[in-house]
C-alpha positions as CSV (number, residue, x, y, z in Angstrom):
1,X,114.5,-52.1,-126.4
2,X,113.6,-48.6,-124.7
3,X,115.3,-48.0,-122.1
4,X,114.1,-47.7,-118.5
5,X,114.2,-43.8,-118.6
6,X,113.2,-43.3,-122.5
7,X,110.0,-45.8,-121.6
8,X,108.6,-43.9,-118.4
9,X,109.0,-40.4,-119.2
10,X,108.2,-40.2,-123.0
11,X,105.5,-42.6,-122.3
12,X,101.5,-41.7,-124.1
13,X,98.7,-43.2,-124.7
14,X,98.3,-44.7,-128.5
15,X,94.6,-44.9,-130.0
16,X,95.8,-45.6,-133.3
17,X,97.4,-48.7,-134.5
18,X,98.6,-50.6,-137.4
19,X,97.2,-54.3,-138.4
20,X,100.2,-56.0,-137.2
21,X,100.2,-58.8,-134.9
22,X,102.8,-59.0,-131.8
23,X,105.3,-61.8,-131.9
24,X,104.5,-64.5,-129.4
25,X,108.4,-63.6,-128.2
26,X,106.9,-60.1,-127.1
27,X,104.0,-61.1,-125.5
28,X,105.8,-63.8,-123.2
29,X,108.0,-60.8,-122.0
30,X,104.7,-58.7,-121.5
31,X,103.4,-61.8,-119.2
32,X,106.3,-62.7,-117.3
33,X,106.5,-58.7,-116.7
34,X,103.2,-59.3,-114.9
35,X,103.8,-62.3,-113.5
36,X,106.4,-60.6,-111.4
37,X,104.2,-58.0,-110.6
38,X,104.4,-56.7,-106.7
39,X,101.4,-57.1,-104.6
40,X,100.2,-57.1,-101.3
41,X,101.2,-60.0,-99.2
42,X,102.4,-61.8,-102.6
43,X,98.6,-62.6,-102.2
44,X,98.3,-61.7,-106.3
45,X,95.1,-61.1,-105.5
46,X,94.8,-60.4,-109.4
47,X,94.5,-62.4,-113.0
48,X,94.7,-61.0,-116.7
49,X,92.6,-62.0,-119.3
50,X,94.4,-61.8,-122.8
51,X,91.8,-60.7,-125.7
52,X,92.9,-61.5,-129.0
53,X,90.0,-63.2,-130.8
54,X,88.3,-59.8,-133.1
55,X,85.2,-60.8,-132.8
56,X,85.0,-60.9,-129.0
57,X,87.3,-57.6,-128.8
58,X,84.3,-56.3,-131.5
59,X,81.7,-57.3,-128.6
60,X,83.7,-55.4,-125.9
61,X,83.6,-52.3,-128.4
62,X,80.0,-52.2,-128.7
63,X,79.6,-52.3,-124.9
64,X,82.0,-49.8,-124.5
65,X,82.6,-47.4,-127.6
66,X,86.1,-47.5,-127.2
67,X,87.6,-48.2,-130.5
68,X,91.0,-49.3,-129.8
69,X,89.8,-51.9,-128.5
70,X,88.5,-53.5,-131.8
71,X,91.6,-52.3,-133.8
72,X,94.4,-53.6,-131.2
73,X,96.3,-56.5,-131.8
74,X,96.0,-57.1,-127.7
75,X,93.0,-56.3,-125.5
76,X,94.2,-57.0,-121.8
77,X,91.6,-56.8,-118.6
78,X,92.7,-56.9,-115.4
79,X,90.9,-58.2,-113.2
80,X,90.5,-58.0,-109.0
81,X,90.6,-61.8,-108.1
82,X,89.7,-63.5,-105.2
83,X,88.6,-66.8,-107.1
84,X,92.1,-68.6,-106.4
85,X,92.7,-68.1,-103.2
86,X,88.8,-69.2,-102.8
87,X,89.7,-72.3,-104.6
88,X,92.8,-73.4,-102.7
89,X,91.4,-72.6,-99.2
90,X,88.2,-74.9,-100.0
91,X,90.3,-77.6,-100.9
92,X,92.9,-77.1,-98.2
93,X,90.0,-76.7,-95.9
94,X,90.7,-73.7,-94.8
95,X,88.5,-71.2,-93.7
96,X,88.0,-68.2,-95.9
97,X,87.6,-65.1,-93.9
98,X,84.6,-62.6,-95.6
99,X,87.6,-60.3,-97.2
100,X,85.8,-59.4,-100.1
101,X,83.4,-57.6,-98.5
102,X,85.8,-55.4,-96.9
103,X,87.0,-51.8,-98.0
104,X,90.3,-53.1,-97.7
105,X,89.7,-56.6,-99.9
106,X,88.6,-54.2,-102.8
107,X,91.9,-51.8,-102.2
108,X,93.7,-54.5,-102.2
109,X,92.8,-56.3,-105.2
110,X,92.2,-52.8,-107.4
111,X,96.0,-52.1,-106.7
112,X,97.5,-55.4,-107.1
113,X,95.6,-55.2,-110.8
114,X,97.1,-51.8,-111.6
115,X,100.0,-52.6,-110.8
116,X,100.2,-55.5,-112.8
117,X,98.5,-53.0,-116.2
118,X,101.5,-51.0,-115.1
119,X,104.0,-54.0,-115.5
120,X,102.8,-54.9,-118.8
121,X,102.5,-51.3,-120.2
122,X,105.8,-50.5,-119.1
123,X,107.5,-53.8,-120.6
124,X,105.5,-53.4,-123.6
125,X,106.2,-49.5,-124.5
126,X,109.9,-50.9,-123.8
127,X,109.8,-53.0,-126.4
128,X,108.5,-50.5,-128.8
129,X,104.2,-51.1,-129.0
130,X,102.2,-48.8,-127.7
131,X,99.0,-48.7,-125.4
132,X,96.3,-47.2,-124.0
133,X,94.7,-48.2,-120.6
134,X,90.3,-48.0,-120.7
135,X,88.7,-47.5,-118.2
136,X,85.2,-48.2,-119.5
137,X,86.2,-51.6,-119.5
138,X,85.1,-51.0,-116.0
139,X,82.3,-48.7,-116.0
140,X,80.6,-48.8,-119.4
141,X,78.3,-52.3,-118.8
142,X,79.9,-54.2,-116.1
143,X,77.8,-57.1,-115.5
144,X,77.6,-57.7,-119.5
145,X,81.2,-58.1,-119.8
146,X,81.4,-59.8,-116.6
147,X,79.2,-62.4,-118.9
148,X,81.6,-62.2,-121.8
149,X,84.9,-62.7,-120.7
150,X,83.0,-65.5,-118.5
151,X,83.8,-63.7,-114.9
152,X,83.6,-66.2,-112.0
153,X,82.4,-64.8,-108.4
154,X,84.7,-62.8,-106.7
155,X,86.2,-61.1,-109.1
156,X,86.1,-58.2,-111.1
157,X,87.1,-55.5,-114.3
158,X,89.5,-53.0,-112.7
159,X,90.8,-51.9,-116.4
160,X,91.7,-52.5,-119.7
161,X,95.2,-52.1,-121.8
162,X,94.6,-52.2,-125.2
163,X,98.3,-52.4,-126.7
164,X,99.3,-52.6,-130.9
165,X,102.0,-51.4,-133.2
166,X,101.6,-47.5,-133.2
167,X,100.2,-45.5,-136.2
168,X,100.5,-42.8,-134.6
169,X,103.0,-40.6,-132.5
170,X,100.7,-37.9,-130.6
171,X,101.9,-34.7,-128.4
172,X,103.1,-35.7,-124.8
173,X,100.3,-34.5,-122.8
174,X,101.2,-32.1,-120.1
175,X,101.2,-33.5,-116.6
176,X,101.1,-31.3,-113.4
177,X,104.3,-30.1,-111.8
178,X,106.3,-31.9,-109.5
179,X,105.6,-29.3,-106.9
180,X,101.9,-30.6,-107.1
181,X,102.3,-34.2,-107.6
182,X,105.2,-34.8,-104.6
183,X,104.9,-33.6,-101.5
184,X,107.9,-33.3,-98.8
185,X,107.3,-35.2,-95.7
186,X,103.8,-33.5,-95.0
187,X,100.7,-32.6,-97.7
188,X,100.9,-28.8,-98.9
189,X,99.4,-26.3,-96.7
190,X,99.9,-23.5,-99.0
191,X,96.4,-23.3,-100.6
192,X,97.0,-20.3,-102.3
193,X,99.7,-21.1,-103.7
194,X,98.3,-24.7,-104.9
195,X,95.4,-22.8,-106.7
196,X,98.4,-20.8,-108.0
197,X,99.6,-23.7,-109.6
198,X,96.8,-25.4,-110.2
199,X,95.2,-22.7,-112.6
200,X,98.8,-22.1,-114.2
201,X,98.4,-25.8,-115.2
202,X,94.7,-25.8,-116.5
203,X,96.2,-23.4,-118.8
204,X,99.2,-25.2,-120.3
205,X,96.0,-28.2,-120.3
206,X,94.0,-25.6,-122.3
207,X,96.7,-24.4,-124.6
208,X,97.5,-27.6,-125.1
209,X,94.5,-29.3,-126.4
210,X,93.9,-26.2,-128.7
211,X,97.4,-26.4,-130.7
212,X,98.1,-30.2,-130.3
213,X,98.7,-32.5,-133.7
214,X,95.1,-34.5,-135.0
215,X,91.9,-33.4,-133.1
216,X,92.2,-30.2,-131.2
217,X,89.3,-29.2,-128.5
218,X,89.2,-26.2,-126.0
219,X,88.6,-28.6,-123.0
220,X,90.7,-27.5,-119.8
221,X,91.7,-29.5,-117.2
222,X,89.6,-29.0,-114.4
223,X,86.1,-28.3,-116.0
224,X,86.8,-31.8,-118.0
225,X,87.6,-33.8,-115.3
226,X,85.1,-32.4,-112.6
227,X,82.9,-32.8,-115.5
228,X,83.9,-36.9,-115.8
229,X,83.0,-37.2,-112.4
230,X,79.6,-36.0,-112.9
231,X,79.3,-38.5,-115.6
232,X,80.8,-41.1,-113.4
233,X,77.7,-40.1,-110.9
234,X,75.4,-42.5,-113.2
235,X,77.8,-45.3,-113.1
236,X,76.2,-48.5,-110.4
237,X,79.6,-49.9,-109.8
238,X,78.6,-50.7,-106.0
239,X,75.7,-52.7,-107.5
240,X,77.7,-54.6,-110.2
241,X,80.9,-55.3,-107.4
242,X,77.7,-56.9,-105.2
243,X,76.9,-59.4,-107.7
244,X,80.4,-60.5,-107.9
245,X,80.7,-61.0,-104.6
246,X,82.1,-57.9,-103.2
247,X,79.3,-56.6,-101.0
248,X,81.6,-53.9,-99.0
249,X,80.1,-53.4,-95.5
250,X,83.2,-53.0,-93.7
């Protein structure tokens, strides 16, 4: 097993894996690692749904166009849940406050997911797989996999770990500095200095993708992601979180 150190910091995503199934042994340690996931109030306002079945993981890779998904041994979603809690209060008769359709509900249950896809990333790179985390499992056609994977109301995709034996062993990608990423008791005021940085990075991002092992591309960093974004612009993710029962008004 990795160690703690060895698993964070020489962590990267894995497309690429071999046909090999993970040992039952493995994947209990990948649960109980999200199991004991932190969350807010211990609410675990969160579930995981655990895809192994091909043809269903062949479904979610038509919707999506993500191909790990259909060549991982593993598909996890994670998913924002406020079913469970709804369920125990009914029969407790207690009165279930409209927390879904708060700004907070949806923070809430968004981080207590990722924090669980974290859990089970980190136990799972520990004990030698490797993963990638989608996030069209959220955006690409959210009410249709909401009907796949059999969604009930009140809860929702937040995102997907697709985790395998690796076939692969790609470049560590180049992250931003600590200067930019940590801040000392107050956010930066130094804007010139940030943009400093910031440009100094989108170059190491440029040279990166143009001399990096398998496919090379002369994307930077920040016309890329400024350019997801723009994508993103088409995505009706306030739509689909109203049909499951998150209509945020507060």
């Amino acid at each position: 097993m990795k160690s703690v150190k060895d698993t964070l910091l020489e962590r990267r995503s894995i497309r690429r894996y071999e046909r090999e199934a993970i040992s039952d042994e493995k994947m209990d340690l990948i649960y109980e690692a999200i199991r004991n996931t932190p969350t807010s109030y211990n609410g675990q306002q969160f579930s995981v749904i655990d895809v192994a079945d091909q043809q269903l993981k062949e479904k979610l890779y038509d919707l999506t166009g993500q191909k790990q998904i259909k060549t991982c041994a593993r598909f996890l979603v994670f998913l924002a849940d406020y079913n469970k809690i709804s369920l125990i209060a009914e029969d407790q008769h207690i009165t279930m406050p409209d927390f879904t359709g708060t700004a907070d509900g949806l923070i809430v249950g968004v981080v207590d997911a990722s924090l669980a896809l974290m859990s089970a990333l980190t136990m799972a790179e520990s004990l030698g797989l490797g993963c990638c985390p989608i996030g069209y499992a959220r955006t690409a056609a959210p009410e249709e996999i909401s009907n796949i994977l059999k969604l009930p109301q009140k809860t929702f995709v937040v995102c997907g770990l697709a985790i395998g034996v690796p076939r692969e062993h790609p470049d560590l990608k180049p992250k931003q500095p600590v200067s930019l990423v940590v801040h000392k008791d107050y956010y930066r005021s130094d804007d010139r200095e940030m943009v400093k940085e910031l440009n100094d990075y989108n170059v190491t991002v440029t040279e990166y993708n143009r001399t990096r092992a398998g496919d090379k591309s002369i994307n930077d960093w920040a016309a890329h992601i400024v350019g997801y974004y723009d994508e993103a612009m088409q995505y009706h993710i306030l739509r689909a979180l109203r049909r499951r029962g998150f209509d945020i008004h507060r």
